[in-house]
VMD Tcl script that draws the C-alpha trace (Angstrom):
set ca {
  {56.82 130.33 143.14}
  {60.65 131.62 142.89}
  {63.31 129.90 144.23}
  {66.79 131.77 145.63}
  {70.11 130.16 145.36}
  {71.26 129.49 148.88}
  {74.39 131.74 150.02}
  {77.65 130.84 151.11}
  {77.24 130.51 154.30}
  {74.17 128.70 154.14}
  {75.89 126.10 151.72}
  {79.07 125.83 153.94}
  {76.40 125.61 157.48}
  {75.02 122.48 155.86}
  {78.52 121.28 154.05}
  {79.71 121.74 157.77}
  {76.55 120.02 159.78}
  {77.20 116.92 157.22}
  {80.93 116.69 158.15}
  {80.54 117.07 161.51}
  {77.55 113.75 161.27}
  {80.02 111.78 159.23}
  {83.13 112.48 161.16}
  {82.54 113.48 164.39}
  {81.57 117.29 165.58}
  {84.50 117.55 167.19}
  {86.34 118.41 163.62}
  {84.25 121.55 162.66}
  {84.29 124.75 165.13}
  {82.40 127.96 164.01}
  {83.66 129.98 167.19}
  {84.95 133.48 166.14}
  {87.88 134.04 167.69}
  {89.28 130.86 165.77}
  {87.26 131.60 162.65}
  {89.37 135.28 163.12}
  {92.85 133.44 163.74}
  {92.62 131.38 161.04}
  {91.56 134.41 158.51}
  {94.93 135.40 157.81}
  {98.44 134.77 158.04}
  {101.31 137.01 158.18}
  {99.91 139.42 155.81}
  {100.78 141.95 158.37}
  {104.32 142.31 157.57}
  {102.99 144.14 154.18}
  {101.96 147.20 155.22}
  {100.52 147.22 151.48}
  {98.29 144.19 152.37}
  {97.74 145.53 156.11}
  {95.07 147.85 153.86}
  {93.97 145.29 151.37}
  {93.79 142.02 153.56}
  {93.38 142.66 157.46}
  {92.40 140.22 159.51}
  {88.69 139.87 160.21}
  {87.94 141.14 156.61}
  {87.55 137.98 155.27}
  {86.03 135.06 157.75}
  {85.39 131.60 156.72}
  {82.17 130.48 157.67}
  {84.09 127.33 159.81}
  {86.65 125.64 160.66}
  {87.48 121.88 159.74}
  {90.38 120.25 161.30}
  {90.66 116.76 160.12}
  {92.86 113.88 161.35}
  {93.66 111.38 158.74}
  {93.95 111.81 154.63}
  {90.88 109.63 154.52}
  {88.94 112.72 156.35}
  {90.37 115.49 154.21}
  {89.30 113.56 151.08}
  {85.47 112.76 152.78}
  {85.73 116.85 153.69}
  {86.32 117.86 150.16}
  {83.61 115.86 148.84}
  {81.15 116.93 150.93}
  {82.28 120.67 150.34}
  {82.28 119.54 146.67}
  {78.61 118.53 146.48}
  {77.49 121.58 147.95}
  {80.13 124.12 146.02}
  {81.37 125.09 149.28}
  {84.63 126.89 148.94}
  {87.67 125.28 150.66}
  {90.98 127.29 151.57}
  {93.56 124.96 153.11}
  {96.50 125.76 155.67}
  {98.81 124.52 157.98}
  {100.27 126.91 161.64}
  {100.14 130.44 158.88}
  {103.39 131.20 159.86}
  {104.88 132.37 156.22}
  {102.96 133.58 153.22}
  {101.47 137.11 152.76}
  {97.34 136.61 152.04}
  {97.85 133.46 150.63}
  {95.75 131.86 153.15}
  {93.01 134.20 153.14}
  {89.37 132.58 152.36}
  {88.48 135.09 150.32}
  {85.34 133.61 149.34}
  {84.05 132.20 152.98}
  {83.51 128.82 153.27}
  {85.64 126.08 155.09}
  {89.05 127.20 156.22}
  {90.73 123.09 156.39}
  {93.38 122.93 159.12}
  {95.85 120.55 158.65}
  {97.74 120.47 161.75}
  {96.04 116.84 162.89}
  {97.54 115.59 160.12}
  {100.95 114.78 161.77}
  {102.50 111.55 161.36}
  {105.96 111.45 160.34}
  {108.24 108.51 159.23}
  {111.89 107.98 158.45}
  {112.24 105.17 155.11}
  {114.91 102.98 154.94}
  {115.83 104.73 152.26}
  {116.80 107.64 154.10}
  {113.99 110.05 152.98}
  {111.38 111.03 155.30}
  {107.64 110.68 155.04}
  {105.38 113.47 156.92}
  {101.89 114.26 156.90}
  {101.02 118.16 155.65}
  {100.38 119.43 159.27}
  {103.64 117.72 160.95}
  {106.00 120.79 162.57}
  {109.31 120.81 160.63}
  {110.79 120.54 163.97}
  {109.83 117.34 164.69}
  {110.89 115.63 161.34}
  {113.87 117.43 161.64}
  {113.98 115.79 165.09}
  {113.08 112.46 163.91}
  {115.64 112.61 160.93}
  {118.54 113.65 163.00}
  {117.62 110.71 165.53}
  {119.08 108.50 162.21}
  {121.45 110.46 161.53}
  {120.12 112.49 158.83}
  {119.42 115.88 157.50}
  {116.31 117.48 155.92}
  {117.28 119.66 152.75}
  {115.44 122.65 153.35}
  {113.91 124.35 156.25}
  {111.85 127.51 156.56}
  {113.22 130.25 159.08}
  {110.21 129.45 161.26}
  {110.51 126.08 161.68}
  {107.38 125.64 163.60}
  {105.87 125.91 159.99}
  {103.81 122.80 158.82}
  {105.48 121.02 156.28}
  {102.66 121.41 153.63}
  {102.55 124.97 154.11}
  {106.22 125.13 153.69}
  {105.86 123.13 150.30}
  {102.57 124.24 149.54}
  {103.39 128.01 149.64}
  {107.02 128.50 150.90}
  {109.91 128.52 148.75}
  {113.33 128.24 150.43}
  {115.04 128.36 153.79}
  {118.07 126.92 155.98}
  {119.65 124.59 153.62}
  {119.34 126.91 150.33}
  {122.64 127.51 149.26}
  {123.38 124.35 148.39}
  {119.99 122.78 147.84}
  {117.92 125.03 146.24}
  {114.36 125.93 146.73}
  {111.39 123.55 147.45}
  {111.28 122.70 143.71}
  {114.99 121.59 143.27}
  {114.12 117.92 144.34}
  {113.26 118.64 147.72}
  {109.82 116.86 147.42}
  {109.96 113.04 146.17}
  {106.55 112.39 146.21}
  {102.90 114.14 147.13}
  {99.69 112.30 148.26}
  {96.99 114.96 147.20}
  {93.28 114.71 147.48}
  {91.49 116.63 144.54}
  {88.66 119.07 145.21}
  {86.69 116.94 141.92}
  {83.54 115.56 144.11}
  {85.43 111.79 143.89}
  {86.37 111.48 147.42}
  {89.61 109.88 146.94}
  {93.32 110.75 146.90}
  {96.66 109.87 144.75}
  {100.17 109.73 144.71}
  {102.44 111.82 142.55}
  {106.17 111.75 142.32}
  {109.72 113.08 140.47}
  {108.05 116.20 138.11}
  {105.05 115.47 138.55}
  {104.99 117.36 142.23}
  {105.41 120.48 140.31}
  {101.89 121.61 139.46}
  {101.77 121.55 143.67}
  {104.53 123.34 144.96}
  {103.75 126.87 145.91}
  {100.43 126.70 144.44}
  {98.87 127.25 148.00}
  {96.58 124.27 147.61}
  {94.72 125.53 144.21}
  {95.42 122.42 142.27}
  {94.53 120.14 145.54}
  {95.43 119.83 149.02}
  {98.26 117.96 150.29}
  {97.52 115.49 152.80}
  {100.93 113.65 152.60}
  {104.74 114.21 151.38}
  {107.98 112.37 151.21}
  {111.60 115.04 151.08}
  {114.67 114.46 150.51}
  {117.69 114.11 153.18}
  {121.36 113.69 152.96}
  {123.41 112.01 156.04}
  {123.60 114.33 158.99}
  {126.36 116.52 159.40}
  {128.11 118.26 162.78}
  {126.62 121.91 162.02}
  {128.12 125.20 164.33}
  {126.66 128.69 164.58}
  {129.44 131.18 163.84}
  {128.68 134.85 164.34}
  {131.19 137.51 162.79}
  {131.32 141.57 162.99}
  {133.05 143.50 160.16}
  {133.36 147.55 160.47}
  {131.56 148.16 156.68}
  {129.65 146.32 154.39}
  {132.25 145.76 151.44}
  {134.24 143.42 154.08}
  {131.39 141.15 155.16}
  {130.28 140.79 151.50}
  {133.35 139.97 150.54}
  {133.48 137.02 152.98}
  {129.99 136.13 152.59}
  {130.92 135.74 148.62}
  {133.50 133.85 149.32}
  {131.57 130.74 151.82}
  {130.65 129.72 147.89}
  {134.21 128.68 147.60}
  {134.11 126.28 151.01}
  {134.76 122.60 150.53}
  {131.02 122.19 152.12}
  {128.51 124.81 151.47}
  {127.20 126.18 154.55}
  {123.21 126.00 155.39}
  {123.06 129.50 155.80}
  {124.47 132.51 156.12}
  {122.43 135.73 156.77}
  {124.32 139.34 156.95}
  {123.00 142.52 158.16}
  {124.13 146.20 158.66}
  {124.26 147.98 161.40}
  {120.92 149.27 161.49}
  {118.68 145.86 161.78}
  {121.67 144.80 164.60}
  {120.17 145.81 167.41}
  {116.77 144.66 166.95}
  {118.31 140.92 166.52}
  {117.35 138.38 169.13}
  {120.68 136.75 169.01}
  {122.41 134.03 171.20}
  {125.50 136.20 171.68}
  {125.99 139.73 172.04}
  {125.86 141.73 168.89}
  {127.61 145.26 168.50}
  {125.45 147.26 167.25}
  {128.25 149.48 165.39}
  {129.12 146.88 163.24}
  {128.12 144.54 160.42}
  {126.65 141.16 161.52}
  {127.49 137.75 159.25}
  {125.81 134.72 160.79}
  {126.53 131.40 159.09}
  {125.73 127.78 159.81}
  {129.30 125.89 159.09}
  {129.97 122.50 158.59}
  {132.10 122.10 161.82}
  {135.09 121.20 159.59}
  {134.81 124.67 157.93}
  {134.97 126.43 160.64}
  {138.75 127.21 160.92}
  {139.05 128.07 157.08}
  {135.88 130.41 158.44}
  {137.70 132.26 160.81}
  {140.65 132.44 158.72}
  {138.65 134.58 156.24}
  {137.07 136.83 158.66}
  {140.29 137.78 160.04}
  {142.16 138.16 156.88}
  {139.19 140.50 155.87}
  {139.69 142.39 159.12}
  {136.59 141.10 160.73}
  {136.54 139.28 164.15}
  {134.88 136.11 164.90}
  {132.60 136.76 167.67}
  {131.67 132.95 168.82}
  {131.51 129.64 166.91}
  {128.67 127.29 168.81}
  {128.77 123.70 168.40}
  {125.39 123.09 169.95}
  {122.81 121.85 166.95}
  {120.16 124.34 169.17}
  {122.17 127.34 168.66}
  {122.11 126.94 164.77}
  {118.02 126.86 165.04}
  {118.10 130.13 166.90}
  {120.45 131.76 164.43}
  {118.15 130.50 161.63}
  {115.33 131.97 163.42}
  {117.75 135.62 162.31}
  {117.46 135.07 158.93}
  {115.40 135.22 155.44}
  {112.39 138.00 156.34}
  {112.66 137.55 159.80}
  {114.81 140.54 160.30}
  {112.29 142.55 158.68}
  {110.22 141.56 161.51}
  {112.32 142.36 164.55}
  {112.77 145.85 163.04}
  {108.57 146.15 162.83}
  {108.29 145.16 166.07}
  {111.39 147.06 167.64}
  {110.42 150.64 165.62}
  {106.32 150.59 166.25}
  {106.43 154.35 165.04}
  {108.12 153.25 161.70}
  {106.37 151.59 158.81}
  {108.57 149.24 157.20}
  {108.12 147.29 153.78}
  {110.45 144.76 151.84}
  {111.39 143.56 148.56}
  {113.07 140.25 147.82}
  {115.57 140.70 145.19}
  {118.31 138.41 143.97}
  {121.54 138.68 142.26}
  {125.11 140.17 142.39}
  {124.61 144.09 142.64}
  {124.07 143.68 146.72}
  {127.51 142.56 146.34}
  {128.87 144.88 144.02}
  {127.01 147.77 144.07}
  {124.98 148.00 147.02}
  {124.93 151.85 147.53}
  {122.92 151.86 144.25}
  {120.54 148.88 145.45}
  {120.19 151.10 148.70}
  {119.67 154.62 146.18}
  {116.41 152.71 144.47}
  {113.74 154.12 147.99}
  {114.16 157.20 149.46}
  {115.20 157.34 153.51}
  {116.47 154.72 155.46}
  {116.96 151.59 153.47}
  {118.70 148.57 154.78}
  {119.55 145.20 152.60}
  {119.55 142.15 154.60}
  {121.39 139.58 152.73}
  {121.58 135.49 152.02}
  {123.05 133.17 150.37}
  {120.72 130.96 147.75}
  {122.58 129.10 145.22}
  {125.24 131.10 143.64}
  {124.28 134.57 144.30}
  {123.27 136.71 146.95}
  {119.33 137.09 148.02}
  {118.57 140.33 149.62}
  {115.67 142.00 151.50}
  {115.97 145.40 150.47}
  {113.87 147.17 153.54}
  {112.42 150.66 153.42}
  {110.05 152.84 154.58}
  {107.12 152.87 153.36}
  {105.61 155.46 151.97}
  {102.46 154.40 149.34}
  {102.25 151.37 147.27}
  {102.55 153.21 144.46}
  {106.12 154.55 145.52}
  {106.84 150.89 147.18}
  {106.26 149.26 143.78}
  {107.48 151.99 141.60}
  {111.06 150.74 142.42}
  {110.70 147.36 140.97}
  {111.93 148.51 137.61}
  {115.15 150.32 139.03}
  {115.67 147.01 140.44}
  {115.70 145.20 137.87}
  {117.83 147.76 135.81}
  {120.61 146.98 138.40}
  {120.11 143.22 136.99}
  {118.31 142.06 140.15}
  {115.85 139.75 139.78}
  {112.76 140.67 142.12}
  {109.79 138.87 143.83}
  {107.39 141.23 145.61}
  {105.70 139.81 148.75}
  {103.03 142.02 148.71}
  {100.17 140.05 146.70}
  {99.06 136.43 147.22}
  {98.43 135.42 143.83}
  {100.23 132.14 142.78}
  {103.28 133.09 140.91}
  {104.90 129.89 139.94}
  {104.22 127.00 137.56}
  {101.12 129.12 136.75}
  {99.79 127.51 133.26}
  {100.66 124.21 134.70}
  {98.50 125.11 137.86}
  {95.93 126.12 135.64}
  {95.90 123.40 133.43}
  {95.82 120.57 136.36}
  {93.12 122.65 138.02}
  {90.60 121.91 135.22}
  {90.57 118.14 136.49}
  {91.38 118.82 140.15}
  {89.32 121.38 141.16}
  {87.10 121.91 138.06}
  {84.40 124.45 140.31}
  {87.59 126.89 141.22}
  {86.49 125.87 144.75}
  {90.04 125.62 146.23}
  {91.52 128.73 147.66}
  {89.18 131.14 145.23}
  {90.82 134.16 144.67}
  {94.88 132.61 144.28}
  {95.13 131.25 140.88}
  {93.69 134.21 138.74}
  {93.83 134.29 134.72}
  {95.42 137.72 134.84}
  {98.24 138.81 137.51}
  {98.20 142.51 138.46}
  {101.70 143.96 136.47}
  {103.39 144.28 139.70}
  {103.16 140.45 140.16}
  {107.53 139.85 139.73}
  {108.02 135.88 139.61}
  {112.03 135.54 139.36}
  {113.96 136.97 142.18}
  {117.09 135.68 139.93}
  {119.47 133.90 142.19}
  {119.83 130.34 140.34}
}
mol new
graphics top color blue
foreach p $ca { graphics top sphere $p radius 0.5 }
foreach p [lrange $ca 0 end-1] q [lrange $ca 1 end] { graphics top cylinder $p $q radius 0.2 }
display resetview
């Protein structure tokens, strides 16, 4: 008599049929449109990972939307005991493939997982699948301010932590592992069925891991008290001017929580609140209201004009929403005939010598800028031509001493032996998120875009 291994999906239909006896039925789905939706994320943008990654390549075999930590930890050791692969994820609103189940299995949505608290302390508590919208909402009901948020703040705030990186609230805060995160419940893919709490450094091994080491179920961040924010919008008539200015927001008595600056080119596409001219240079900054004034004054004295300051907290959301990759975006979805791809890069050159940045691609190439830490941030956007071309300029980069971080691969990139090393206890089958935490990173993998 010979006996055959049971596949995949045969493992994950019974991993599922248990969970959905234990738990309800309610929390597993195997219905294919959602088992497509929740194949992929914004992968898309890449038009390098459009080819490797599209959606409907790789399906789970279902869906599992829990409600409580408790659940997610009973999940995982079901999935566990019948080496069922797992590939957790929040509303897939930012990474690039990261949240591909490569391997089938049980794509976990987090969303149900939505609780949030404000502490006496100040800080806020959230579960993984709350909408940074509403903690922000909840935090500026006390009077307080989250550090960081992502440019799509509809994003989940485990999938911000769990694979994002930085956001509104950068330039003086940092990225998600500058303190943002106080503390992490996480429930380990090891067969126990349990979860635990981990705080100050010891957050690090999960922080834009994308759920390889465990999966988040639970997070406390940091806030500071709430300030009046405004949305001022400035045009300059070349780029030397508006990088001068945006240079010098670094020297403001309070750092802004953003400020995004475009050329001409990605104007139009822009979905501001104000009318843009689409002759000149665009700088969009979220002030401290008190700022404001010494603002203008610099705009003017650089010959720019101030186009409208907006003291309505909602207008500083939608220029957020302008900001980070998003432009990249609008100028996909305004030039359908055009293939765009992007680059993140960091450091002073788009300041200083941005005709030579621009010089790297052949065509039309645009550098949308930000300000993270002390130095500018910059997605250098081209067209596309192969991905041999696209990543060929990653070296001429760097030889303008730009640090650079290319979007298009979804391996985890940070904290990678420490990853590793917690992995061996927290997921020691490799069943989390197969296919992210590999022992050798292709050579175009860049990890330091540079800018702190």
């Amino acid at each position: 008599m010979t006996s055959t291994t049971p596949t995949t999906p045969e493992r994950a239909a019974r991993a599922a049929t248990e969970i959905a006896a234990r738990f309800g039925p309610e929390l597993v789905s195997t219905e294919p449109e959602l088992l497509l939706k929740t194949s992929s994320d914004w992968s898309r943008m890449s038009p390098i990972l459009q080819e490797k990654v599209p959606a409907g390549r790789y399906l789970p075999d279902a869906v599992v939307r829990p409600r409580s930590a408790a659940e997610v930890a009973g999940v995982l050791r079901i999935a566990y005991e019948h080496d069922v692969p797992v590939t957790p994820r929040g509303s897939g609103t930012g990474n690039y493939g990261q949240a591909t189940p490569f391997d089938g299995g049980l794509v976990l949505d987090l969303r149900g997982l939505d609780t949030i608290r404000v502490n006496d302390s100040g800080t806020v508590t959230a579960g993984a699948g709350a909408k940074i919208t509403a903690i922000d909402a909840a935090a500026r009901a006390v009077g307080r301010d989250i550090w960081i948020y992502p440019s799509t703040k509809g994003s989940t705030i485990g999938g911000f932590v769990g694979g994002g990186s930085a956001g509104t609230g950068t330039v003086e805060h940092g990225s998600t592992s500058d303190g943002f995160v106080l503390s992490l419940t996480v429930a380990p893919m090891d067969g126990s069925g349990t979860t635990f709490t981990v705080s100050g450094p010891d957050v690090m091994p999960y922080v834009h891991v994308y759920g390889v080491t465990g999966v988040i179920v639970e997070l406390e961040i940091a806030t500071d008290p709430a300030r009046d924010w405004v949305a001022v919008y400035a045009a300059f008539e070349d780029w030397a001017s508006m990088a001068g200015v945006h240079r010098a927001l670094l020297d403001l008595p309070v750092l802004p929580r953003l400020a995004s600056a475009d050329p001409p080119a990605l104007v139009p596409s822009l979905p501001a609140a104000v009318a843009l001219d689409p002759a000149q240079h665009s700088l969009r900054i979220i002030a401290e209201a008190s700022t404001a004034t010494e603002i203008e004054a610099l705009v003017v004295a650089a010959g720019g004009v101030v186009v409208a300051s907006l003291a309505d907290y909602a207008e500083t959301d939608k220029l957020s929403s302008m900001s980070y990759n998003h432009p990249v975006y609008f100028l996909q979805k305004a030039h359908p005939d055009r293939t765009w791809f992007h680059m993140e890069t960091g450091g002073l050159a788009h300041w200083e010598r941005p005709d030579d940045v621009r010089a790297v691609y052949d065509g039309d190439v645009h550098l949308h800028l930000e300000l993270m830490g002390s130095a500018p941030l910059a997605m250098v956007v081209a067209d596309y031509v192969s991905e041999e071309e696209a990543l060929a300029g990653i070296p001429r980069l760097e030889a303008l001493g730009l640090g650079v971080h290319s979007p298009h691969q979804w391996y985890v990139d940070r904290h990678v032996d420490l990853a590793r090393e917690v992995a061996r206890t927290t997921d020691p089958k490799r069943l989390l998120n197969p296919g992210k935490l590999v022992d050798a990173p292709p050579v175009d993998t860049r990890v330091n875009i540079g800018v702190r």
